[in-house]
Biopython code that builds the backbone (N, CA, C, O; Angstrom):
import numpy as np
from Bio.PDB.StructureBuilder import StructureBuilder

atoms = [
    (1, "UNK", "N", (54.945, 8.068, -14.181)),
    (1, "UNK", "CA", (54.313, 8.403, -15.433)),
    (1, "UNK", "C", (52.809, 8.529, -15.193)),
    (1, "UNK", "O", (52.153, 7.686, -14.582)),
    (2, "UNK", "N", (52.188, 9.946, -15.864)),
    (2, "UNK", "CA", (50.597, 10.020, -15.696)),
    (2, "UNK", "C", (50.502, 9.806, -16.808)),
    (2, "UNK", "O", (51.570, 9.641, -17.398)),
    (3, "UNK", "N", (49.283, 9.709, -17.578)),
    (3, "UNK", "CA", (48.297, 9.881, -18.638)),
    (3, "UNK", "C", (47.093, 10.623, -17.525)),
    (3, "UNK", "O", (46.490, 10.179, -16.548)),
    (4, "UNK", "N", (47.098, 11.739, -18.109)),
    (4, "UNK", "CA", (45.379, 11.902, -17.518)),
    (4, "UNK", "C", (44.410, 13.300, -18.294)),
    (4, "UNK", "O", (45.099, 14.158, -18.845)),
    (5, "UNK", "N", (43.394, 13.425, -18.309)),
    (5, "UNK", "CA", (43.058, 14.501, -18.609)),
    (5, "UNK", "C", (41.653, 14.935, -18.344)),
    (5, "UNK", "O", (41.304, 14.703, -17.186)),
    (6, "UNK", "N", (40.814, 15.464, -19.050)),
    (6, "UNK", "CA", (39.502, 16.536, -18.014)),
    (6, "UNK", "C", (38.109, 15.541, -18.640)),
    (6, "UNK", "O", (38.260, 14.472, -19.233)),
    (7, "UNK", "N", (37.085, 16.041, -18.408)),
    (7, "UNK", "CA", (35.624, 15.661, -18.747)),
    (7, "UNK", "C", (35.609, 16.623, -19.645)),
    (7, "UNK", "O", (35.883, 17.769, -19.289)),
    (8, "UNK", "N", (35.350, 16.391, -20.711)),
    (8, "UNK", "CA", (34.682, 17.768, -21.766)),
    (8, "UNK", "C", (32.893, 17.413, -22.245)),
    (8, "UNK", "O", (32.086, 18.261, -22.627)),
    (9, "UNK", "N", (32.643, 15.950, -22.080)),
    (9, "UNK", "CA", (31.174, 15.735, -22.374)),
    (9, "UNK", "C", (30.145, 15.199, -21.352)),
    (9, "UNK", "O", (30.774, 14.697, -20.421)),
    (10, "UNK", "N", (29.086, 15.126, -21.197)),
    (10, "UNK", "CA", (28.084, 14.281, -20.540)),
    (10, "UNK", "C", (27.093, 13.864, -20.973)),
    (10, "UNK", "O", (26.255, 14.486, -21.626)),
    (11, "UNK", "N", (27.078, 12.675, -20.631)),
    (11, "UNK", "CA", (25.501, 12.455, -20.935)),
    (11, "UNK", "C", (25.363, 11.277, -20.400)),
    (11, "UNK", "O", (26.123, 10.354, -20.106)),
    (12, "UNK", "N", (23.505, 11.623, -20.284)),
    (12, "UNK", "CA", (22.682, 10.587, -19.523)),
    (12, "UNK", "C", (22.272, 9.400, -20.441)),
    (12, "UNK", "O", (21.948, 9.904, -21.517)),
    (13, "UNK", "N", (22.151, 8.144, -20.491)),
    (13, "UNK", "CA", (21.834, 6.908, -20.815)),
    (13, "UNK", "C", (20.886, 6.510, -20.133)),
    (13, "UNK", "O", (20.722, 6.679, -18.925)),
    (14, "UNK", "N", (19.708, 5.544, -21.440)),
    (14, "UNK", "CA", (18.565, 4.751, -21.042)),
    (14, "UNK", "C", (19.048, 3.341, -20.792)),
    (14, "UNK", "O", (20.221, 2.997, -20.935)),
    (15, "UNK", "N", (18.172, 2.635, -20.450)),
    (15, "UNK", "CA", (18.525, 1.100, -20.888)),
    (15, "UNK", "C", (18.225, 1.389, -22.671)),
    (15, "UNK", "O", (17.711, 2.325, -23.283)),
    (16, "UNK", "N", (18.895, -0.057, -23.132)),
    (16, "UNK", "CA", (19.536, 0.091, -24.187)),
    (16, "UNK", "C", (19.998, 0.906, -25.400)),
    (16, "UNK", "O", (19.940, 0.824, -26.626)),
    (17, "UNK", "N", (20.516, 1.789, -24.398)),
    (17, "UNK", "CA", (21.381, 2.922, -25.214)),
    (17, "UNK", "C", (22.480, 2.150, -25.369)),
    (17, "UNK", "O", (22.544, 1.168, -24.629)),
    (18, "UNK", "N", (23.721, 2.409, -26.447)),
    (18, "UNK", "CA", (24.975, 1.865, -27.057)),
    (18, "UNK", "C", (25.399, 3.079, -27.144)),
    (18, "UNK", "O", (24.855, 4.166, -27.340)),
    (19, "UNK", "N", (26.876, 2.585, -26.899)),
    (19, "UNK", "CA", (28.407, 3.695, -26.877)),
    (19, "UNK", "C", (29.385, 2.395, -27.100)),
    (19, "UNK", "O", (29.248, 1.229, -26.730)),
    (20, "UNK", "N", (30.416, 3.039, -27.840)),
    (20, "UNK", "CA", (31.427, 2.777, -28.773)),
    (20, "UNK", "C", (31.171, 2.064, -30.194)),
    (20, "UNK", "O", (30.082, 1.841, -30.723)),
    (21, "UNK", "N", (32.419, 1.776, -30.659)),
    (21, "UNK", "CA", (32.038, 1.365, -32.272)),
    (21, "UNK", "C", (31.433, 0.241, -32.271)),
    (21, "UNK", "O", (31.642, -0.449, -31.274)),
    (22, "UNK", "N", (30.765, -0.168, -33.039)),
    (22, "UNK", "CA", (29.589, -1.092, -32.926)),
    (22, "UNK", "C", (28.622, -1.236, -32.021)),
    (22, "UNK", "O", (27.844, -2.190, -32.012)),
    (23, "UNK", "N", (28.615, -0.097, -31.034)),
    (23, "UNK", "CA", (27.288, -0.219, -30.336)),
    (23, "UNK", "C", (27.595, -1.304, -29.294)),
    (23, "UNK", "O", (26.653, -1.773, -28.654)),
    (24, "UNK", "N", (29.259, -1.878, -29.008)),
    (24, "UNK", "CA", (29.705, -3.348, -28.094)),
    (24, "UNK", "C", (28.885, -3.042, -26.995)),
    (24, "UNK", "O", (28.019, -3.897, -26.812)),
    (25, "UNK", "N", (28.872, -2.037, -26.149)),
    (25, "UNK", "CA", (28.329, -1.531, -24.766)),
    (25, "UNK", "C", (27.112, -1.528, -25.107)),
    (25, "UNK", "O", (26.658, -1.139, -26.183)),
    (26, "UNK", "N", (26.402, -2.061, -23.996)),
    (26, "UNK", "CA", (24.555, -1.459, -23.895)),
    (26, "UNK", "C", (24.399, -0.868, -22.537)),
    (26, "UNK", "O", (25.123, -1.283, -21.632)),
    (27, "UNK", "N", (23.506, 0.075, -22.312)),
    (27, "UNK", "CA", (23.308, 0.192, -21.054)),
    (27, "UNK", "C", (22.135, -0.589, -20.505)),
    (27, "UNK", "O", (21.090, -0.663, -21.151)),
    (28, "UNK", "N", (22.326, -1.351, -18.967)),
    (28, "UNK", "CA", (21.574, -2.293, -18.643)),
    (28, "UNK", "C", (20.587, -1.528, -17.881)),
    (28, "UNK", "O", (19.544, -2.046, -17.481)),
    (29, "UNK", "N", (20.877, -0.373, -17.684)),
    (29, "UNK", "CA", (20.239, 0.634, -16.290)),
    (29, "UNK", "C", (20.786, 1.732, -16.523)),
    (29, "UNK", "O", (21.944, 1.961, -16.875)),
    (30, "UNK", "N", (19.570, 2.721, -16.237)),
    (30, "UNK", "CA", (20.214, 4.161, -16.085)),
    (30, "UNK", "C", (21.328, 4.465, -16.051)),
    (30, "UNK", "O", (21.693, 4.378, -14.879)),
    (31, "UNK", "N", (22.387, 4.896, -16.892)),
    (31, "UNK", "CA", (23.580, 5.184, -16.921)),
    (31, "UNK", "C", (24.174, 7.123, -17.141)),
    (31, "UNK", "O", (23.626, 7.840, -17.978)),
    (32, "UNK", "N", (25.408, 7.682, -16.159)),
    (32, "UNK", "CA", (25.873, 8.870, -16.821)),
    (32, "UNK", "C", (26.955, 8.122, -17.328)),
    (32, "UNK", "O", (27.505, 7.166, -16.780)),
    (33, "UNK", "N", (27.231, 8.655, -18.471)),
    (33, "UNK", "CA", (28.664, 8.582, -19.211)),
    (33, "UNK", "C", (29.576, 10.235, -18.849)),
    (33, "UNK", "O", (28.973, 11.233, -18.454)),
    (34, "UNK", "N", (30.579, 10.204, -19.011)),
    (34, "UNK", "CA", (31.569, 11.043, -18.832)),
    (34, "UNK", "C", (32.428, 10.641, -20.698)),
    (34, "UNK", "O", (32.445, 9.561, -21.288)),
    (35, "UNK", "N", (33.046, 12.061, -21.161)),
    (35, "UNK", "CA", (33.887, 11.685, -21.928)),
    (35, "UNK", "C", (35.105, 12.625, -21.583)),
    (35, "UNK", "O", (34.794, 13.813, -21.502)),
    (36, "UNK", "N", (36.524, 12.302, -21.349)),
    (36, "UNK", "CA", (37.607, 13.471, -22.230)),
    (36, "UNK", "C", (37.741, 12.659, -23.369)),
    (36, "UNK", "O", (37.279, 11.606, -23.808)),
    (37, "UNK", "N", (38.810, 13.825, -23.792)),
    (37, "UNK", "CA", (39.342, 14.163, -25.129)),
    (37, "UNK", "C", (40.684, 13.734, -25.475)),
    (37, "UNK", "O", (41.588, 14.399, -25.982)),
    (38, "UNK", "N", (40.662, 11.933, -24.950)),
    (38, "UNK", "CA", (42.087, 11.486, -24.650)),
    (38, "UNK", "C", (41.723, 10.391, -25.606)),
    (38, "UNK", "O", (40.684, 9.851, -25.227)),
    (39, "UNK", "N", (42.415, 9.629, -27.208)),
    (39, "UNK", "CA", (41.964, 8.384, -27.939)),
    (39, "UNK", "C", (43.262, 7.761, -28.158)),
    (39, "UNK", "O", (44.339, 8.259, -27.830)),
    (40, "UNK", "N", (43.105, 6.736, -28.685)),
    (40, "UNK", "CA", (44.512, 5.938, -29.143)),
    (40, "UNK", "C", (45.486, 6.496, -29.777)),
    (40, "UNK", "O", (46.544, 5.866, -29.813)),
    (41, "UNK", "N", (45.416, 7.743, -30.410)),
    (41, "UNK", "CA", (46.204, 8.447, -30.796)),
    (41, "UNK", "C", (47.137, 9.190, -30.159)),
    (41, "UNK", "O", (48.225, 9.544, -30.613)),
    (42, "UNK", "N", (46.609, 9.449, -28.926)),
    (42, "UNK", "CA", (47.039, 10.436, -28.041)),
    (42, "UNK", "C", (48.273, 9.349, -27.149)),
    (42, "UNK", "O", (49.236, 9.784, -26.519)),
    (43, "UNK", "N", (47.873, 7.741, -27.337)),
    (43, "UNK", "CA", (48.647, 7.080, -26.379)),
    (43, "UNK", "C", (47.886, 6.124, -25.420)),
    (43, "UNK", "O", (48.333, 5.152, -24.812)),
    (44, "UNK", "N", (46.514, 6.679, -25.431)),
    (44, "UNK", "CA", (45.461, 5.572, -24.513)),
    (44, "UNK", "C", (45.498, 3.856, -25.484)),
    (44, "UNK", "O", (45.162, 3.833, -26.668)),
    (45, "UNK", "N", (45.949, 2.567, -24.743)),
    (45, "UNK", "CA", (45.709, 1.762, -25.875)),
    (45, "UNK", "C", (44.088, 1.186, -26.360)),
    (45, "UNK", "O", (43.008, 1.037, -25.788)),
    (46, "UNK", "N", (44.567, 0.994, -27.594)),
    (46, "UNK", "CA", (43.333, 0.902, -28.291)),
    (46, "UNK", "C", (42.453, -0.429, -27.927)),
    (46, "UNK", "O", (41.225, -0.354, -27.904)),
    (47, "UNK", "N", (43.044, -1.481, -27.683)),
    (47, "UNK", "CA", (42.792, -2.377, -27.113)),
    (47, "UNK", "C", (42.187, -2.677, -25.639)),
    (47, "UNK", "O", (41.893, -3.852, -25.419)),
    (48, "UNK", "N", (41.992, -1.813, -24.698)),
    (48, "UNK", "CA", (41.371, -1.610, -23.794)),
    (48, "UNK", "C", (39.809, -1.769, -23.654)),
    (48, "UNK", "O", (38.976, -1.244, -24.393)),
    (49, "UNK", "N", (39.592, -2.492, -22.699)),
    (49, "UNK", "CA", (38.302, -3.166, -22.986)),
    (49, "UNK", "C", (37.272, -2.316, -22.219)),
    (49, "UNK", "O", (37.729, -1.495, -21.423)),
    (50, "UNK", "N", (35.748, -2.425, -22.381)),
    (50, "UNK", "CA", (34.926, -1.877, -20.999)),
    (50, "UNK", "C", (34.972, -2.708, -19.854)),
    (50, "UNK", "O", (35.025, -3.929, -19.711)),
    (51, "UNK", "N", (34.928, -1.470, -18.846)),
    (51, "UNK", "CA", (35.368, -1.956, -17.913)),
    (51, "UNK", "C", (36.890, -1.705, -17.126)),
    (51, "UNK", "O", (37.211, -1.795, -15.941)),
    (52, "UNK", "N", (37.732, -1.317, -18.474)),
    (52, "UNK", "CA", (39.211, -1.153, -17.903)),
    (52, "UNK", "C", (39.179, 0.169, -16.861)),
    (52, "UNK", "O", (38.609, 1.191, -17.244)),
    (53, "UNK", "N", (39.776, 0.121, -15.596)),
    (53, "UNK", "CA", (39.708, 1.199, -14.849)),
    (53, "UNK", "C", (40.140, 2.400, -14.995)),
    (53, "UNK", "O", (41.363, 2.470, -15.115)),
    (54, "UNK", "N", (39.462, 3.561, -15.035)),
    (54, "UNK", "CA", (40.076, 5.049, -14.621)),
    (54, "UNK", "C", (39.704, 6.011, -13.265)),
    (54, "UNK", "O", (38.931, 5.567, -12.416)),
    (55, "UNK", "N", (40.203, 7.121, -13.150)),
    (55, "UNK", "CA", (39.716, 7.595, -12.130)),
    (55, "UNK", "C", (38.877, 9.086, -12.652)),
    (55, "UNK", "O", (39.032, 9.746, -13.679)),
    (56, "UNK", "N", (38.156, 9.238, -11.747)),
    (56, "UNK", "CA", (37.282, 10.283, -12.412)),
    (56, "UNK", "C", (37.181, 10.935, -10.780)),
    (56, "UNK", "O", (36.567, 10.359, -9.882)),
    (57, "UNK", "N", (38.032, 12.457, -10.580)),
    (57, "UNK", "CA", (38.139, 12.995, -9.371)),
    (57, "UNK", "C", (38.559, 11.758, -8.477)),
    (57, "UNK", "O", (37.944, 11.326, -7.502)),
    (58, "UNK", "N", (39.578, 11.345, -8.946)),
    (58, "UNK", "CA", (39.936, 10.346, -7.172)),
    (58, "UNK", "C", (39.236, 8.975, -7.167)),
    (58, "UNK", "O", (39.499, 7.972, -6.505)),
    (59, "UNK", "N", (37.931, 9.277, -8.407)),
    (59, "UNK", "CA", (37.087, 8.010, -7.549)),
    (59, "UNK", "C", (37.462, 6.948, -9.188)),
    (59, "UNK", "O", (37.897, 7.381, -10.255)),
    (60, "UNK", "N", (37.035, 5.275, -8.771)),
    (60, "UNK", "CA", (37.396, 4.672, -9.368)),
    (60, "UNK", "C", (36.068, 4.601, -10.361)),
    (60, "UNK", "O", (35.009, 4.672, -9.738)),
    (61, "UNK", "N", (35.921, 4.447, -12.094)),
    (61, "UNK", "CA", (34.974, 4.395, -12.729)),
    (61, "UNK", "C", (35.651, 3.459, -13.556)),
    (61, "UNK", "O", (36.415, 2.700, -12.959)),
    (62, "UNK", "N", (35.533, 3.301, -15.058)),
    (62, "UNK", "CA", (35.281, 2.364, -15.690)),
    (62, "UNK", "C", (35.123, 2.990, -17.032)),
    (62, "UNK", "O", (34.435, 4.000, -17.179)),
    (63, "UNK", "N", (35.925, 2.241, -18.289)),
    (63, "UNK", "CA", (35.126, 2.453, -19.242)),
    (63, "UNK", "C", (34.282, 1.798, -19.930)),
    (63, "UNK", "O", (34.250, 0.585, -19.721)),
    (64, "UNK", "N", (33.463, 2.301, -20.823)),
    (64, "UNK", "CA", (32.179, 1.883, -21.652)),
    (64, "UNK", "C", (32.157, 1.597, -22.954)),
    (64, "UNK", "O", (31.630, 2.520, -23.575)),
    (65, "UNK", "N", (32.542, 0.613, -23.714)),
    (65, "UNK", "CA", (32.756, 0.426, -24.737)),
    (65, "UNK", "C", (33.933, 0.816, -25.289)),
    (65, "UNK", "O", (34.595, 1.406, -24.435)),
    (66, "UNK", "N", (34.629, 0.734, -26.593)),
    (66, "UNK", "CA", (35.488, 0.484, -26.929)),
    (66, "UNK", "C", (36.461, 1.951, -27.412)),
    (66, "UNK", "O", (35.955, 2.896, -28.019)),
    (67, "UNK", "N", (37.299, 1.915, -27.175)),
    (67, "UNK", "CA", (38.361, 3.138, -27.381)),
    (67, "UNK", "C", (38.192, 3.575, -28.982)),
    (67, "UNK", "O", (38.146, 2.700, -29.847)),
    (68, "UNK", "N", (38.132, 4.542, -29.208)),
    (68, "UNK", "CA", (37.626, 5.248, -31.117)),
    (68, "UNK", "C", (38.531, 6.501, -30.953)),
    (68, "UNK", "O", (38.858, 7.283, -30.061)),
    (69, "UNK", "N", (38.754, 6.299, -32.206)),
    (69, "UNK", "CA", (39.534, 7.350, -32.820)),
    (69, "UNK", "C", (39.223, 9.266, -32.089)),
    (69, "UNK", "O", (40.004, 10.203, -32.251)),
    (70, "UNK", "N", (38.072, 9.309, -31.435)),
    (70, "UNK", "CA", (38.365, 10.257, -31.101)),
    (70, "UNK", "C", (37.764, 10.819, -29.859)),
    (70, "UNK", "O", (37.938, 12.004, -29.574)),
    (71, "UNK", "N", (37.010, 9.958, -29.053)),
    (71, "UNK", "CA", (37.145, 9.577, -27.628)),
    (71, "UNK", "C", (37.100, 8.723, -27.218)),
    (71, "UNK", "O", (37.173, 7.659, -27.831)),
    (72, "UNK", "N", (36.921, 8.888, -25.651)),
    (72, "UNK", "CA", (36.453, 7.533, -24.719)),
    (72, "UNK", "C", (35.201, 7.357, -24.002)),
    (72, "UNK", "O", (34.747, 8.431, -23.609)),
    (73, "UNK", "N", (34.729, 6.670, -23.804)),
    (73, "UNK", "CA", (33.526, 6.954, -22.967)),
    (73, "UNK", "C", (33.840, 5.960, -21.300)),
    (73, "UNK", "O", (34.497, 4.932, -21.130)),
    (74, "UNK", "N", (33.024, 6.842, -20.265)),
    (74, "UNK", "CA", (33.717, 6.843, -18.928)),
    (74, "UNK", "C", (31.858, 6.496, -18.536)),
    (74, "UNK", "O", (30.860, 7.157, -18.821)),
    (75, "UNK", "N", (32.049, 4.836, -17.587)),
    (75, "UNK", "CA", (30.684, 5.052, -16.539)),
    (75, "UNK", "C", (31.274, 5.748, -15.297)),
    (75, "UNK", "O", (32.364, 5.469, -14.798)),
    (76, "UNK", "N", (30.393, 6.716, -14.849)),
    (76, "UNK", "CA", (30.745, 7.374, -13.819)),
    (76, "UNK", "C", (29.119, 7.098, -13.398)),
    (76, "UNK", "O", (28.770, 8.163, -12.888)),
    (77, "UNK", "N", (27.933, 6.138, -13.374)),
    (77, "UNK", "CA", (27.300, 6.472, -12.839)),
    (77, "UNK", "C", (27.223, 5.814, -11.080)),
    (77, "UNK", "O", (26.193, 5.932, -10.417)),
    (78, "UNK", "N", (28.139, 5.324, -10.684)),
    (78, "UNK", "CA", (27.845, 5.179, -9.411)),
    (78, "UNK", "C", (29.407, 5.723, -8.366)),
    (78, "UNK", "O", (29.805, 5.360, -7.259)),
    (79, "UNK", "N", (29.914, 6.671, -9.319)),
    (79, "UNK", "CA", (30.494, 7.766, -8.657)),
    (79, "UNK", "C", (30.236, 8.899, -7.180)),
    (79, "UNK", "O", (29.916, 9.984, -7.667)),
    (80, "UNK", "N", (30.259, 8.989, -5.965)),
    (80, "UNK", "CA", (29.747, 9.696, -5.390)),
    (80, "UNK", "C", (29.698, 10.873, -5.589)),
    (80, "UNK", "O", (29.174, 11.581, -4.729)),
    (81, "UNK", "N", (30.131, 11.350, -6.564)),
    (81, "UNK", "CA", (30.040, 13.090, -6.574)),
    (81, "UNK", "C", (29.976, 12.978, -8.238)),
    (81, "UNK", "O", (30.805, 12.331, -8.877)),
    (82, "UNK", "N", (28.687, 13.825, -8.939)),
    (82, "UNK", "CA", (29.254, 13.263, -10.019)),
    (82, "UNK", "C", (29.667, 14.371, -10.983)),
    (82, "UNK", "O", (29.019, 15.350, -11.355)),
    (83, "UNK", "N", (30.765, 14.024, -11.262)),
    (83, "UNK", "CA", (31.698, 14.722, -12.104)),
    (83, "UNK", "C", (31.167, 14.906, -13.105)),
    (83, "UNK", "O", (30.542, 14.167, -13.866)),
    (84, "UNK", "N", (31.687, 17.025, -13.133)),
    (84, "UNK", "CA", (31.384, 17.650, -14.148)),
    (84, "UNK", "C", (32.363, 17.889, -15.197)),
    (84, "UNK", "O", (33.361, 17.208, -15.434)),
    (85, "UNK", "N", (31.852, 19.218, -15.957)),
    (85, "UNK", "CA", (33.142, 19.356, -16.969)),
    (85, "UNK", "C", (34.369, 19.753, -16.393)),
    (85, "UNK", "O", (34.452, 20.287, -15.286)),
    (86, "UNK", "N", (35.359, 19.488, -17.165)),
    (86, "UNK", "CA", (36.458, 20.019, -16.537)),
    (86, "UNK", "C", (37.141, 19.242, -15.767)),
    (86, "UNK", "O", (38.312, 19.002, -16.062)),
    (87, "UNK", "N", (36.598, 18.729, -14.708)),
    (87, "UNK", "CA", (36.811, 17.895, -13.981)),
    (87, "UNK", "C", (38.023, 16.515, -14.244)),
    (87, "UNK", "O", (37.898, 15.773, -15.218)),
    (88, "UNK", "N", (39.208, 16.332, -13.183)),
    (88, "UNK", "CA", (40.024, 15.588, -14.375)),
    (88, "UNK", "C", (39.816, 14.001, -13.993)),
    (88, "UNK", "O", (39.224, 13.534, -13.020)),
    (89, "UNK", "N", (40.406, 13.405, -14.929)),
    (89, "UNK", "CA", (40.626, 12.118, -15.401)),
    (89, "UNK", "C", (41.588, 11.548, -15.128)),
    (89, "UNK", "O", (42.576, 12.231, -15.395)),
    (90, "UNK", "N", (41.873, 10.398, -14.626)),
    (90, "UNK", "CA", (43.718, 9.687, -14.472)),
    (90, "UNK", "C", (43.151, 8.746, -15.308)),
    (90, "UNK", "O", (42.211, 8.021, -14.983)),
    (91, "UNK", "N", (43.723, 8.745, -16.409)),
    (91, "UNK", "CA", (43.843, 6.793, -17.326)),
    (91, "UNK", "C", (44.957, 6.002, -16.703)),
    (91, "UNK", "O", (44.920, 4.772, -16.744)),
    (92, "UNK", "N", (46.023, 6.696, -16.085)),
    (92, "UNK", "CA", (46.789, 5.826, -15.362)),
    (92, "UNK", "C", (47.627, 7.036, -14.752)),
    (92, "UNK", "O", (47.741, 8.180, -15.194)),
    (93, "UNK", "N", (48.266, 6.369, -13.434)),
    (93, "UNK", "CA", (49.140, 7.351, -12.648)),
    (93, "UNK", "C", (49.075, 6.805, -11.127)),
    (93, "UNK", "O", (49.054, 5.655, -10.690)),
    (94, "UNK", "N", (49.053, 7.894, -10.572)),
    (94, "UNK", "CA", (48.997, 7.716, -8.969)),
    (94, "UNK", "C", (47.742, 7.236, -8.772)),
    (94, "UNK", "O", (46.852, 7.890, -9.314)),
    (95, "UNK", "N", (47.470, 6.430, -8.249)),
    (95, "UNK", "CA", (46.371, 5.522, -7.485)),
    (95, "UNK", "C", (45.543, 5.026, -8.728)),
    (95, "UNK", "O", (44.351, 5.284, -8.894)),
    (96, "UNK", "N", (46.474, 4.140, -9.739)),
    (96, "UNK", "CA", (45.966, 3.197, -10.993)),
    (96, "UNK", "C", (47.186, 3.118, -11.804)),
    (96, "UNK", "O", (47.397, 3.944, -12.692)),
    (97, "UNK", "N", (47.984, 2.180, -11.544)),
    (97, "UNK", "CA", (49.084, 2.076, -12.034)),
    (97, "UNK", "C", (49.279, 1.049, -13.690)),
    (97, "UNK", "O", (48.684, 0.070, -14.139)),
    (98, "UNK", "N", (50.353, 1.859, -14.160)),
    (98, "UNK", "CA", (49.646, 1.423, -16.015)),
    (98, "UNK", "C", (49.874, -0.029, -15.982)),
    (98, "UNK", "O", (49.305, -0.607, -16.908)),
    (99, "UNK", "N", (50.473, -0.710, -15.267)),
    (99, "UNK", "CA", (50.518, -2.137, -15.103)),
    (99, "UNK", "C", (48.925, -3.015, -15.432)),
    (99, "UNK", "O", (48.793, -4.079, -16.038)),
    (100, "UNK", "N", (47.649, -2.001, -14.694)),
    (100, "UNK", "CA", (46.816, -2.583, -14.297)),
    (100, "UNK", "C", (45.916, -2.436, -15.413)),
    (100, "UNK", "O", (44.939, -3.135, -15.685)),
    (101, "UNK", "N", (46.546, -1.057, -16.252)),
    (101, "UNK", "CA", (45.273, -0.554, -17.196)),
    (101, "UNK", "C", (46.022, -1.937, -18.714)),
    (101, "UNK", "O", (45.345, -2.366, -19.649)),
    (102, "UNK", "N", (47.214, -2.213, -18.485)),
    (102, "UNK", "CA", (47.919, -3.004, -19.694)),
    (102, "UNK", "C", (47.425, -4.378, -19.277)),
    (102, "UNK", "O", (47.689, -5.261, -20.093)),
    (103, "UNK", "N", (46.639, -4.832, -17.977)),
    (103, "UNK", "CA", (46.146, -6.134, -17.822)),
    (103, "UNK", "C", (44.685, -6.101, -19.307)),
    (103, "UNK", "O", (44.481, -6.658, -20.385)),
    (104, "UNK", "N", (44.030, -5.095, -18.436)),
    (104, "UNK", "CA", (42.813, -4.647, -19.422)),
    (104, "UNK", "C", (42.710, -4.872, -20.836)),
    (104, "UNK", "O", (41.921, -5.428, -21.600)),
    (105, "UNK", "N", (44.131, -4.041, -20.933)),
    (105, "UNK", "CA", (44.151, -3.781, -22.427)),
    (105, "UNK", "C", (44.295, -5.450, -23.417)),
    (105, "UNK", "O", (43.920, -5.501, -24.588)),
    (106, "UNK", "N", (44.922, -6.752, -22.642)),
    (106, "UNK", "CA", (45.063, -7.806, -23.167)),
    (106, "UNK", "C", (43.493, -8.854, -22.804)),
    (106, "UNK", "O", (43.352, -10.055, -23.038)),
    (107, "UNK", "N", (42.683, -8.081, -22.299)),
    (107, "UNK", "CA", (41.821, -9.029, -22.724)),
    (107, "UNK", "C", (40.812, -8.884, -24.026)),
    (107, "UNK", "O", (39.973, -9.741, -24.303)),
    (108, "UNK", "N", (41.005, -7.765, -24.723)),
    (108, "UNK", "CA", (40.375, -7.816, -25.897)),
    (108, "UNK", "C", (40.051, -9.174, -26.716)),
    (108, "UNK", "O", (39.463, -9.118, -27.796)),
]
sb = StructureBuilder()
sb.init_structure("model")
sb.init_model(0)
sb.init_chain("A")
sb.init_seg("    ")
for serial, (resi, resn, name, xyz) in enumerate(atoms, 1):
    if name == "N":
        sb.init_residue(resn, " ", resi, " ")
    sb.init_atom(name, np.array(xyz, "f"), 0.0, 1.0, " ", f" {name:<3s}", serial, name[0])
structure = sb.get_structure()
């Protein structure tokens, strides 16, 4: 079983910039965010914390605050290549198995 899908947004982050609902995330340091177009609706759980792992091209990133109704937000800033649009996403699958993303999801 995959879940996965593309980058459709970017953007660059200051220190204390906030992403997700309530602003939970701050950025501590220069940050890129990555977003697709994948939310709890679609099947990602909502409960998934920052921090829970994804892959962004192969490489391992992270998300940033809290899952919303109509994206996600992805740190990709210490990604070696850094992913553009289009570019896809695994929330779970081959090399991140949903076992690991459902650990995540229970520490809310």
């Amino acid at each position: 079983m995959t879940l996965h899908s593309k980058i459709i947004a970017v953007k660059d982050l200051v220190v204390g910039d906030q992403v997700g609902y309530g602003g939970d995330w701050t950025a501590t340091r220069p940050r890129v965010w990555r977003s697709p177009p994948l939310v709890y609706g679609d099947g990602y759980p909502r409960s998934a914390s920052s921090g829970t792992p994804v892959l962004v091209n192969g490489e391992h990133a992270a998300l940033a605050g809290r899952v919303s109704m109509d994206m996600i937000a992805i740190d990709t800033t210490d990604i070696q290549r850094p992913p553009r649009l289009g570019d896809p996403v695994v929330l779970w699958g081959e090399g991140l198995p949903v076992e690991e993303v459902a650990i995540w999801a229970r520490r809310f």
